[in-house]
DSSP file (Angstrom, degrees, kcal/mol; ACC not computed):
  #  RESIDUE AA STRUCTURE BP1 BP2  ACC     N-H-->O    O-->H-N    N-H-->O    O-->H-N    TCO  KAPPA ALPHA  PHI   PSI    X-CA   Y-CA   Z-CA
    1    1 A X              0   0    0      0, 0.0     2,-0.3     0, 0.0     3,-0.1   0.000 360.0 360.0 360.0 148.0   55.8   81.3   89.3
    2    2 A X     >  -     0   0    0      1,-0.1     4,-2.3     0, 0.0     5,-0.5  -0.767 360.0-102.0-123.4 161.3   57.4   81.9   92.6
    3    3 A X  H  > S+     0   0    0     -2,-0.3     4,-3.5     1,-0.2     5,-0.2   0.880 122.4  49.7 -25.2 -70.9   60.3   84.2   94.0
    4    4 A X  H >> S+     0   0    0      1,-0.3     3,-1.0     2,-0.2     4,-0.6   0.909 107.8  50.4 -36.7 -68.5   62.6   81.0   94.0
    5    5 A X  H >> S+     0   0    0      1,-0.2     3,-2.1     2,-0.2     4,-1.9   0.939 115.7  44.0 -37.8 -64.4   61.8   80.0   90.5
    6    6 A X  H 3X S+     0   0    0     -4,-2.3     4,-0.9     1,-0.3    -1,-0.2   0.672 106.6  55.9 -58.4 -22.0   62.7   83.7   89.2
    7    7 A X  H << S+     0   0    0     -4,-3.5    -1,-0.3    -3,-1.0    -2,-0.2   0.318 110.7  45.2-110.3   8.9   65.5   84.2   91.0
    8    8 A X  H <X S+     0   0    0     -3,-2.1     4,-2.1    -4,-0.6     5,-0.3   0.357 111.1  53.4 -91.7 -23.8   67.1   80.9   89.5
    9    9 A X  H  X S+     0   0    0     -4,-1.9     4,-3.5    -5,-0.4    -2,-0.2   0.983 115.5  42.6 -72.1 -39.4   66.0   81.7   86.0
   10   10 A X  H  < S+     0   0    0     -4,-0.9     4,-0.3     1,-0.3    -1,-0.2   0.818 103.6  58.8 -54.8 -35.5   67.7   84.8   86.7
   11   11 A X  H >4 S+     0   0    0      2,-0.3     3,-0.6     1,-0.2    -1,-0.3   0.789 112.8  49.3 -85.3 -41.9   70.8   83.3   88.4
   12   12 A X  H 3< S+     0   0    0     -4,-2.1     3,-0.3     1,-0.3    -2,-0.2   0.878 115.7  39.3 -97.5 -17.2   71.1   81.5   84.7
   13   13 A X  T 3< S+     0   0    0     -4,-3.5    -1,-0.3    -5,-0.3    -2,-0.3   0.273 127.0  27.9-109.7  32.9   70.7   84.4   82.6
   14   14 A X    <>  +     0   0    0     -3,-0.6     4,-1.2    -4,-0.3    -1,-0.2  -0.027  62.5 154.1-147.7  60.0   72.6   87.0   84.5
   15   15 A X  H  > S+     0   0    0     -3,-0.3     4,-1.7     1,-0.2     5,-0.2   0.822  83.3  44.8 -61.1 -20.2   75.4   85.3   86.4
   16   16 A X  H  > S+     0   0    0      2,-0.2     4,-0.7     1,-0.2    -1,-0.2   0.915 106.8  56.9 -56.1 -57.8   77.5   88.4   86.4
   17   17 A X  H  > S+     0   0    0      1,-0.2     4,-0.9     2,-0.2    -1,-0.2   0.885 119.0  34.4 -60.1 -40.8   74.6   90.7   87.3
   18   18 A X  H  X S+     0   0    0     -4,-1.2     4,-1.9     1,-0.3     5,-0.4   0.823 111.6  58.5 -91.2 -27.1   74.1   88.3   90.7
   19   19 A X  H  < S+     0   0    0     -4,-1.7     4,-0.3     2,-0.3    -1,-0.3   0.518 111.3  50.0 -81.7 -14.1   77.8   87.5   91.4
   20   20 A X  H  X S+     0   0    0     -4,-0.7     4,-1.4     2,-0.2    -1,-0.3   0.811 102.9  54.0-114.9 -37.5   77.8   91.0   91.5
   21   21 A X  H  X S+     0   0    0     -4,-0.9     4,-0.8    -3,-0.2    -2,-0.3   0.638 106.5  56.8 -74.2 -22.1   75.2   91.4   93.7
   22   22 A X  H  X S+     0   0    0     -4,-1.9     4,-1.9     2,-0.2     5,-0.3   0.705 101.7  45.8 -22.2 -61.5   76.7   89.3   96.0
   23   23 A X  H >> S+     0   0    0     -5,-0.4     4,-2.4    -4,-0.3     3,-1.0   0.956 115.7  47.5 -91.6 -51.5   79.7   90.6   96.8
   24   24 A X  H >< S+     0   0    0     -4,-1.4     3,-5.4     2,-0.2     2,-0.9   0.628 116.0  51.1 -41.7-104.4   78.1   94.5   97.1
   25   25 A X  H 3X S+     0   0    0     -4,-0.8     4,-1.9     1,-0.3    -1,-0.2   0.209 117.3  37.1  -8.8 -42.9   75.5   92.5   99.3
   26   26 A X  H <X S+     0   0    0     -4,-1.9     4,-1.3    -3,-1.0    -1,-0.3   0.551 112.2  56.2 -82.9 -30.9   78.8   90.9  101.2
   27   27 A X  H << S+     0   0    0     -3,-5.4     4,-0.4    -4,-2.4    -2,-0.2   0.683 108.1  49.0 -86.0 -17.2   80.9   94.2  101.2
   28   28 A X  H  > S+     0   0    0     -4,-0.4     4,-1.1    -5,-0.2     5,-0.3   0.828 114.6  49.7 -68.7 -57.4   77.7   96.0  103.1
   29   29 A X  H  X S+     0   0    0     -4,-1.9     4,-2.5     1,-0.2     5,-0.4   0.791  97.7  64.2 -41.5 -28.9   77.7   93.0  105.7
   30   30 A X  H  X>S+     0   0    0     -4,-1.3     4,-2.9     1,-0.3     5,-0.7   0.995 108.5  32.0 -75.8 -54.9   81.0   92.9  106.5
   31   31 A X  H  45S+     0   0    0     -4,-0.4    -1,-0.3     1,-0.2    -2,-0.1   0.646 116.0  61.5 -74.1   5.6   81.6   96.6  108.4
   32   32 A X  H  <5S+     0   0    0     -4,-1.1     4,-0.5     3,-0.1    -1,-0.2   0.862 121.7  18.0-100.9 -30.7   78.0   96.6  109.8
   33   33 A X  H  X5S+     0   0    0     -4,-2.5     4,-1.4    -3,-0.4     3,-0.4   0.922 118.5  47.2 -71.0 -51.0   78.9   93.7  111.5
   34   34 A X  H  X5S+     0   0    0     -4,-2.9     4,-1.1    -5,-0.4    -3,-0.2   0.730 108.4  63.2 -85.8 -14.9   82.0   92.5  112.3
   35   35 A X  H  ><S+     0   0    0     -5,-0.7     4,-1.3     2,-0.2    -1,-0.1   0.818 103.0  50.8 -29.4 -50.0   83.0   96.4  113.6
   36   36 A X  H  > S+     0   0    0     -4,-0.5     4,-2.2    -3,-0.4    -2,-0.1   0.756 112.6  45.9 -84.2 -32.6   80.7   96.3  116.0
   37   37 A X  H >< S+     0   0    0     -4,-1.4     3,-4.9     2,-0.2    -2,-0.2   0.684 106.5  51.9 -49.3-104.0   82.0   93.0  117.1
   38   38 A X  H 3X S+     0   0    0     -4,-1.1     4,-0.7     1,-0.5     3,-0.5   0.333 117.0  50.7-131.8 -44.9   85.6   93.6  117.2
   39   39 A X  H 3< S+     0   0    0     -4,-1.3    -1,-0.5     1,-0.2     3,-0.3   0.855  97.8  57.6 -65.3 -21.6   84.4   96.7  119.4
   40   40 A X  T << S+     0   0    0     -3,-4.9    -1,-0.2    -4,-2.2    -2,-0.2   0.902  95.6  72.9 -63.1 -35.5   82.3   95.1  121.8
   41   41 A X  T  4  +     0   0    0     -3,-0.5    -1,-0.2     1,-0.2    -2,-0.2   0.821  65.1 179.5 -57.4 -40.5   85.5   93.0  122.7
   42   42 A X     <  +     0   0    0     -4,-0.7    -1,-0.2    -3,-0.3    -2,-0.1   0.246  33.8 134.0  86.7 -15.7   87.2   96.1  124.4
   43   43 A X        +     0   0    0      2,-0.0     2,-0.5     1,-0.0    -1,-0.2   0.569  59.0  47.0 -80.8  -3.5   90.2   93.5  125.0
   44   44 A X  S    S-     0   0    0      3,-0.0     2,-0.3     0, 0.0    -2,-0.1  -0.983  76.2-131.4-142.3 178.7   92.8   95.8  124.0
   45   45 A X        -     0   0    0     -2,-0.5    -2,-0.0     1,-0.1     0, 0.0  -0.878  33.8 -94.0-142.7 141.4   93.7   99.5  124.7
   46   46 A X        -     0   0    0     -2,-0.3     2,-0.7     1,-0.1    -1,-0.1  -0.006  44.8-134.5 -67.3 135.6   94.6  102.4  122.5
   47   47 A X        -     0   0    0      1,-0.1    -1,-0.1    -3,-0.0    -3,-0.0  -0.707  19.5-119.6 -90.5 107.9   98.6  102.3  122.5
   48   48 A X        -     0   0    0     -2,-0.7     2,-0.6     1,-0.1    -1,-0.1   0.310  41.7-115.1 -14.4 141.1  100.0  105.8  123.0
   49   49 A X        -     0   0    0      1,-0.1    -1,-0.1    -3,-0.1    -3,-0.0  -0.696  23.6 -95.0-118.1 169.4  101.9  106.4  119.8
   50   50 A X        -     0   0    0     -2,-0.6     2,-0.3     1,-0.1    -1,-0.1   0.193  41.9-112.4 -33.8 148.7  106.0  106.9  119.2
   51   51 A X    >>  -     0   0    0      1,-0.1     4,-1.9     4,-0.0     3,-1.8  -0.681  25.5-120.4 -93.7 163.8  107.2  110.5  119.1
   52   52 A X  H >> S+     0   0    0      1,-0.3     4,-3.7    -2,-0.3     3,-1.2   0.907 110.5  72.1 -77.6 -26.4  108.4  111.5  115.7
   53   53 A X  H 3> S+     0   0    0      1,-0.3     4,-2.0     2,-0.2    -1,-0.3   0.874 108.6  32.3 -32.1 -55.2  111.6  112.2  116.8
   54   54 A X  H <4 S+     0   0    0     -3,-1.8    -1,-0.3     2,-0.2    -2,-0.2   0.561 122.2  56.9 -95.7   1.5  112.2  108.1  117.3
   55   55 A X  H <X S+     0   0    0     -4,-1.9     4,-3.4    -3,-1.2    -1,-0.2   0.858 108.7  40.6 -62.5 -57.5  109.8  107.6  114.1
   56   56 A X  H  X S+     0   0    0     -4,-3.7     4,-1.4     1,-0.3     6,-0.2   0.902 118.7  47.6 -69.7 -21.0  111.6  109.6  111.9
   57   57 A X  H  < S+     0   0    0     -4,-2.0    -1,-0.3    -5,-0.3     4,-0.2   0.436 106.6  61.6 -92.2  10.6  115.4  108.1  113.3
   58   58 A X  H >4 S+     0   0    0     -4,-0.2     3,-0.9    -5,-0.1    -1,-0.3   0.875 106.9  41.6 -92.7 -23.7  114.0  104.9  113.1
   59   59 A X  H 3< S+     0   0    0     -4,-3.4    -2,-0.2     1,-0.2    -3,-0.1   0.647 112.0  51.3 -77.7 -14.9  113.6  105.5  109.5
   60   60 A X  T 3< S-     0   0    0     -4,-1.4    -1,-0.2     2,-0.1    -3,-0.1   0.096 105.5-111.9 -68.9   0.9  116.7  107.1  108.7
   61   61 A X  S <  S+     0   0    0     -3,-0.9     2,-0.4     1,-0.2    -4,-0.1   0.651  73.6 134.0  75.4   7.3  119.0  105.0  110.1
   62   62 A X        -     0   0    0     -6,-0.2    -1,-0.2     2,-0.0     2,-0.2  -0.773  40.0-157.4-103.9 154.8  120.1  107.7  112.9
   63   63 A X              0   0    0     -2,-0.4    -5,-0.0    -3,-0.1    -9,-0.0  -0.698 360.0 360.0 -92.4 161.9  120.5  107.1  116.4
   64   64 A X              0   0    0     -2,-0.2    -1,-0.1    -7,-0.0    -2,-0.0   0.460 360.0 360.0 -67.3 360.0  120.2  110.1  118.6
């Protein structure tokens, strides 16, 4: 009997058990890959951030 063959008999007695392995399987790919993309792209640059002063009055509703 061969890999293919086992791993359908399987696929019909344990869809849970494979659906399951799947998505772990898919939830490893995604940050070993598409990270390294989205760094290679370089296209934008780190934006300084607010001072809390205008953080915190923008969230209070005061002006200075």
């Amino acid at each position: 009997m061969g890999i293919m063959e086992s791993l359908k008999i399987f696929t019909v007695q344990q869809p849970i058990v494979v659906a399951s392995c799947l998505i772990a399987g898919f939830g490893l790919f995604l940050p070993a890959v598409v990270r390294p993309a989205l760094d290679s792209f370089q296209t934008a640059k780190q934006v300084p951030p607010p001072a809390l002063s205008d953080v915190v009055a923008g969230v209070t509703g005061k002006k200075k």
